[in-house]
ZAMARGU-4260 file (C-alpha; in steps of 0.2 Angstrom, whole numbers, plus 5000, padded with zeros to 4 digits):
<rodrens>
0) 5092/4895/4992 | 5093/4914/4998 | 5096/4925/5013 | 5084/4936/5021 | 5094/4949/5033
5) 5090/4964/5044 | 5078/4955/5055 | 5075/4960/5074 | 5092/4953/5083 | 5087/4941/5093
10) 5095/4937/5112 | 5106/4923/5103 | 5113/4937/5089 | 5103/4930/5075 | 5098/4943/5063
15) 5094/4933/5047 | 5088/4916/5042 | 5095/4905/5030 | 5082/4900/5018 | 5082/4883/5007
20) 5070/4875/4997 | 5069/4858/4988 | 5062/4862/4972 | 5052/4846/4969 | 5044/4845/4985
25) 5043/4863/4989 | 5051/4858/5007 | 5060/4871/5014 | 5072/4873/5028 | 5074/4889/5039
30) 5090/4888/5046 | 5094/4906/5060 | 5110/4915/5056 | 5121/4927/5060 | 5128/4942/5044
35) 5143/4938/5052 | 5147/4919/5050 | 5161/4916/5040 | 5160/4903/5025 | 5167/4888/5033
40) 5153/4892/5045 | 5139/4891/5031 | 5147/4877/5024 | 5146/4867/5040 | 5129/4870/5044
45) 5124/4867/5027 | 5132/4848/5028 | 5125/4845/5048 | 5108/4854/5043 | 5105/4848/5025
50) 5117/4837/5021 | 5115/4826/5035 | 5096/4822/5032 | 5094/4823/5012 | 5112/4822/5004
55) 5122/4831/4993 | 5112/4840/4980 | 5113/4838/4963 | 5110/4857/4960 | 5106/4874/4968
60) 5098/4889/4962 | 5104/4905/4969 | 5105/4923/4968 | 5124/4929/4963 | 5128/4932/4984
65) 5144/4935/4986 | 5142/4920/4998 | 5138/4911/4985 | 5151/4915/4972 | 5166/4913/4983
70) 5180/4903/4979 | 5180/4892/4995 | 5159/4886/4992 | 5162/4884/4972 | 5176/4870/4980
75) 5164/4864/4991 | 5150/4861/4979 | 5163/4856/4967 | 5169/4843/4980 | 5150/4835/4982
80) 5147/4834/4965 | 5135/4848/4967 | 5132/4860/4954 | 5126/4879/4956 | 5115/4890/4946
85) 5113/4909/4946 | 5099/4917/4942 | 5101/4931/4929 | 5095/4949/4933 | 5075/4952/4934
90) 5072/4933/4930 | 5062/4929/4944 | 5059/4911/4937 | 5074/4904/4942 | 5077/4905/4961
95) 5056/4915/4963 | 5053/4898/4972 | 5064/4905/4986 | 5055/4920/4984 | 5040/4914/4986
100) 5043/4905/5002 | 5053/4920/5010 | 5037/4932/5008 | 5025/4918/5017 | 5039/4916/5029
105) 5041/4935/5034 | 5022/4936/5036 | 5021/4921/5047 | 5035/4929/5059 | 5027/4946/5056
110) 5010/4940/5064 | 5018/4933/5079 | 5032/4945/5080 | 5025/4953/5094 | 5022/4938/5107
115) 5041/4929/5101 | 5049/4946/5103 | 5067/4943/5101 | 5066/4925/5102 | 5060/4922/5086
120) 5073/4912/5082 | 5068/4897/5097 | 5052/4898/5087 | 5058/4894/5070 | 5058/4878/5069
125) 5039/4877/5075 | 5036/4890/5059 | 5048/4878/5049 | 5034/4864/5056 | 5019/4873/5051
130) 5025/4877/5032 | 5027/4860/5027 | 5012/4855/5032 | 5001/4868/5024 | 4993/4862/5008
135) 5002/4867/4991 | 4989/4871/4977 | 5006/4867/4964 | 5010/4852/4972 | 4990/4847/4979
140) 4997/4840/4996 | 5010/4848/5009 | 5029/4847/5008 | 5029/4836/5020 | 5017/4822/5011
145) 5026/4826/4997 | 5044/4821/5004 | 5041/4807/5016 | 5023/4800/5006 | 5012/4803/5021
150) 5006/4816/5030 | 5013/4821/5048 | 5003/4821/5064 | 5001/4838/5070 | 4999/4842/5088
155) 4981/4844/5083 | 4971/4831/5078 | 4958/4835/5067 | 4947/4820/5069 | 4945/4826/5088
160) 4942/4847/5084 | 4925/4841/5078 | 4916/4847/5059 | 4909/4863/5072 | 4924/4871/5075
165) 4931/4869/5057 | 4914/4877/5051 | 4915/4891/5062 | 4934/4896/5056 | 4927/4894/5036
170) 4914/4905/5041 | 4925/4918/5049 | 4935/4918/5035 | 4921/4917/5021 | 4915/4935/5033
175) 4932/4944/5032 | 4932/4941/5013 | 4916/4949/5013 | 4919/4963/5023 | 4935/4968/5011
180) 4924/4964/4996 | 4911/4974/5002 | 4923/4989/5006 | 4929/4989/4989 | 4913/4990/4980
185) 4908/5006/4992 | 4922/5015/4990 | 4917/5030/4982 | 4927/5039/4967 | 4927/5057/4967
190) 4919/5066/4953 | 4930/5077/4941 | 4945/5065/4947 | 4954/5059/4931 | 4961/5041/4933
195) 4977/5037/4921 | 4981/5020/4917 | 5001/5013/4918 | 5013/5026/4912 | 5023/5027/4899
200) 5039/5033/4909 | 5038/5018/4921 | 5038/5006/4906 | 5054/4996/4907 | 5065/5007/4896
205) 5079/4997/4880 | 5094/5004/4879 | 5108/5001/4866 | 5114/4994/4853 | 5126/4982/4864
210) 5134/4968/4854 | 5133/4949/4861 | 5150/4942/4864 | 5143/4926/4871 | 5128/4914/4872
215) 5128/4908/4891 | 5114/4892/4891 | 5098/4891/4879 | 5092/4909/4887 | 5104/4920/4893
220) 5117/4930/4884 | 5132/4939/4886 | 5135/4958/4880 | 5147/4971/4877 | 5140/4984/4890
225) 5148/5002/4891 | 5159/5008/4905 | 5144/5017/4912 | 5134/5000/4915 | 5150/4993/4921
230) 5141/4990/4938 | 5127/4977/4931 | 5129/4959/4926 | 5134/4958/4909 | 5122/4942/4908
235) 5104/4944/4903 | 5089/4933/4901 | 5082/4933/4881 | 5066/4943/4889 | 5075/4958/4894
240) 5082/4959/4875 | 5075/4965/4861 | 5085/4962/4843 | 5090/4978/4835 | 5083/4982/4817
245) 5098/4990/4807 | 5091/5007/4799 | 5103/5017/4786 | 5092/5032/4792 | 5091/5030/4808
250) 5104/5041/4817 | 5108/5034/4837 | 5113/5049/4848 | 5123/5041/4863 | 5115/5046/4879
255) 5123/5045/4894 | 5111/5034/4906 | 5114/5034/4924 | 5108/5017/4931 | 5105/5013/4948
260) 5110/4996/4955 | 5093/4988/4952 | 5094/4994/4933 | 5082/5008/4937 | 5082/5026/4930
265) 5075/5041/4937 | 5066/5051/4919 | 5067/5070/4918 | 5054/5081/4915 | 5060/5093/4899
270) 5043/5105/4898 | 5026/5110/4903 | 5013/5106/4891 | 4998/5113/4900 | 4990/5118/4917
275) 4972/5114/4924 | 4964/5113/4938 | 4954/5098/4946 | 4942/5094/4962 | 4947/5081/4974
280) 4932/5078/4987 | 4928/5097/4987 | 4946/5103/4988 | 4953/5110/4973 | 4971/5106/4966
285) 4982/5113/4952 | 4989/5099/4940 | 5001/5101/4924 | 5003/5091/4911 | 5023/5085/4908
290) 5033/5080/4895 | 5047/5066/4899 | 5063/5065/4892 | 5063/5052/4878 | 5044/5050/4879
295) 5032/5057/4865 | 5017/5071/4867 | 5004/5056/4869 | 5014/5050/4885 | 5016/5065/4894
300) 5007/5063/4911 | 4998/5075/4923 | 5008/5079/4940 | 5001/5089/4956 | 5009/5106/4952
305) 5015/5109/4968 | 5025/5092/4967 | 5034/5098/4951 | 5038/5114/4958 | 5047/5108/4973
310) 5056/5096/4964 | 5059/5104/4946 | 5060/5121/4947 | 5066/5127/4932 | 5051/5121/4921
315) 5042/5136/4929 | 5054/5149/4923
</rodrens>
């Protein structure tokens, strides 16, 4: 289960939807909120809305929502035998099914945004109708067939649409794949234009030692972060770890890193390498070649000049 906020208020209040998903059946539920419900709100619509039609759950996956780890739901849960799972930082495995479902869900309100207005929310359970019966490639049926073992009857019937008018939408859709296709393979590339693959200051970036105080489940672990990092979750999945190789000759200067919330960092330039210039559809630019900060000579990257002035001054000095 998650939440998706900051949507158009509609005439009702609701600005965000409740999003559940079974995780067998791929069957969710969108259920219209309000930011401001209290918990013993949530909890009530969570026993009339899915409670009330599938029973208690064994477990739930979720992000760590404050709505979520509050005392008064962990009673709840606790109370229907129900047991809840939190997704570690950048595991999108764990709750990416929730994911998933809120990207098609944003671009199924998205498309009809502009007739439903602020009323999306009267509409919702219509949008709620159509997702379950959309075919599933990972399932190979719709949620619906999936839950109940047949498939629903939709207002459309189509035995009565007749073989032409599903041929003409496959062939409207076969031309619009075309089109796209056809628009990549023309595009044309500018000559003298040097292309760079992924770079080396976007990589994810392993910083430590840190000693593990805990193992939490077969793939997480617990460790000893500094008071800098005292922001993040201590808990990490094994793929965001890497085991340190003890070096007698290896000498660790501690660094102080200045995370942001989502474990980013911003990288500083530390010197200009070199200066050319370039041809971009006739126009000339200026480009210079940087060095980053904790990146080797191979990884530096090339940077509209211009940019780098405005933003780093000091390396023209």
């Amino acid at each position: 289960m998650d939440f998706v906020f900051k949507l158009p208020r509609t005439s009702k209040g609701h600005d965000g939807i409740w999003v559940i998903v079974d995780r067998l059946t791929k069957f969710p539920h969108f259920l219209p909120i309000k930011k401001t419900y209290s918990l013993s709100k949530l909890a009530k619509l969570f026993v009339d809305e899915i409670v009330r039609l599938h029973g208690a759950p064994v477990s739930i996956v979720s992000d760590r929502d404050a709505r979520f780890t509050s005392r008064f739901l962990r009673c709840l849960q606790e109370a229907m035998g129900t047991k809840l799972q939190f997704s570690t930082a950048f595991h999108p495995q764990t709750d990416g099914q929730s994911e998933m479902t809120i990207q098609t869900l944003e671009d199924m309100l998205r498309s009809c945004m502009l007739q439903l207005k602020d009323a999306w929310d009267s509409h919702l359970a219509l949008i709620e109708f159509a997702y379950n019966n959309n075919y599933h490639s990972s399932i190979e049926m719709a949620p619906h067939e999936a839950l109940y073992g047949r498939q629903c009857r939709t207002p459309i019937c189509w035995n009565e649409v007749g073989d032409k008018k599903l041929e003409k939408v496959d062939s409207s859709n076969n031309r619009e794949g075309e089109d796209d296709q056809r628009e990549v393979e023309n595009h044309t590339r500018s000559i003298g234009v040097m292309r760079f693959g992924k770079r080396g200051k976007l990589s994810p970036r392993y910083i430590g030692p840190y000693e593990i105080t805990e193992r939490i489940g077969p793939v997480a672990y617990r460790l000893a972060l500094s008071p800098e990092l005292s922001r993040i979750h201590d808990v990490f999945h094994v793929f965001m770890l890497r085991k340190y190789m003890p070096d007698p000759s290896h000498v660790l200067e501690h660094q102080l890193v200045e995370l942001q919330e989502d474990l980013t960092h911003e990288e500083q330039p530390v010197q200009i390498l070199d200066r050319k210039e370039q041809m971009l559809r006739s126009i000339s630019s200026h480009v210079v070649k940087v060095l980053w900060r904790s990146q080797t000579v191979e990884e530096a990257t090339w940077e509209p000049e211009a940019q780098m002035r405005a933003q780093y001054p000091y390396l023209f000095h």
